[in-house]
N, C-alpha and C positions, 0 to 999 in steps of 0.2 A: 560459512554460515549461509544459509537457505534463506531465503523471505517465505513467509507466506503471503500467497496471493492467490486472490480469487474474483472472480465475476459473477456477480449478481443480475436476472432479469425480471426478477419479481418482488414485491414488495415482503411476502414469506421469505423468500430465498435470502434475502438480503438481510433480513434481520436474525435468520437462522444463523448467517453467517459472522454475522458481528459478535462475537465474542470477548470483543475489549472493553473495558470501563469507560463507558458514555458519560463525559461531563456535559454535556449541553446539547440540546434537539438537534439530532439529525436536518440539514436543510430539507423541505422535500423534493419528493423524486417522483416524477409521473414515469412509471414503467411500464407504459404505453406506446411512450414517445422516446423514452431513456434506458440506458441501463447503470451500475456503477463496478466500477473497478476496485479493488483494495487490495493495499500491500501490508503486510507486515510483518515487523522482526518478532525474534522472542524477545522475552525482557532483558532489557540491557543493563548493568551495572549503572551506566550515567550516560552521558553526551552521545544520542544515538540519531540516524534520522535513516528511514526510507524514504523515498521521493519518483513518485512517478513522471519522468522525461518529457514522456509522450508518448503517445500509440498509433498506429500506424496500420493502414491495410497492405497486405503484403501476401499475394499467393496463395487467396481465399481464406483467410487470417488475419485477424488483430492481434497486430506483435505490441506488447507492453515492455516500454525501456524506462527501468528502472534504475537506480542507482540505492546501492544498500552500503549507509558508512555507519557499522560500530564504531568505538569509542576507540580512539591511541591507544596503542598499549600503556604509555606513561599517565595516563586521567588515573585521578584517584577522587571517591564519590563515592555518597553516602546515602543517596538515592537511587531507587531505578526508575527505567521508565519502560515502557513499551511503543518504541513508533510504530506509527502506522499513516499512511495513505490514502485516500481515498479521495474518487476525482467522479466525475458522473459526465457522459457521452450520450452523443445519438445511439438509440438500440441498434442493436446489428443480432442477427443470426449465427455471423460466423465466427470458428472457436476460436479462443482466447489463448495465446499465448506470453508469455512472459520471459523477458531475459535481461539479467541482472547482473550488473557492474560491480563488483568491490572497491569504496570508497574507504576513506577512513574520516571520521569527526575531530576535530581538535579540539582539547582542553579549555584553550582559551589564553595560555600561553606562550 
């Protein structure tokens, strides 16, 4: 399973991009000064989480270390959710890459 992920450096770009259901005001974001990062899965059955690591310059690159845990195979849920990510950095110029860990989420038992 793939995350989506993506980088934002403008205020349009950014909202263009957000495609998830927003329960509460975005912090803001001067993309001036900033830009934001976002990861996310598709919708999951239940117990899901993306998590952005940390990012990193690297060989004229910001490498994004993610980690993406679907749910156990043993969760059973009655819910879904959509995780997603989203971290906000000094702007930078240079492109944006991403690479992504397979975790898994536990149940809870």
């Amino acid at each position: 399973m793939t995350p989506e992920t993506r980088a934002a450096g403008s205020l349009e770009e950014y909202a263009a991009k957000r495609d998830f259901k927003q329960t509460a005001e975005p912090p803001a974001v001067d993309f001036k000064k900033n830009m934001v990062i976002a990861a996310a899965m598709p919708t999951q059955s239940c117990v899901s989480k993306v998590t952005v690591r940390g990012v990193r310059r690297s060989g004229g690159e910001l490498v994004v270390d993610l980690l993406e845990a679907p749910p156990a195979s043993n969760c059973i849920c009655f819910v879904s959710e959509r995780p997603i990510h989203v971290v906000r950095l000094p702007r930078s110029a240079d492109p944006v890459r991403f690479e992504a860990e397979l975790g898994v989420t536990p149940c809870g038992r």
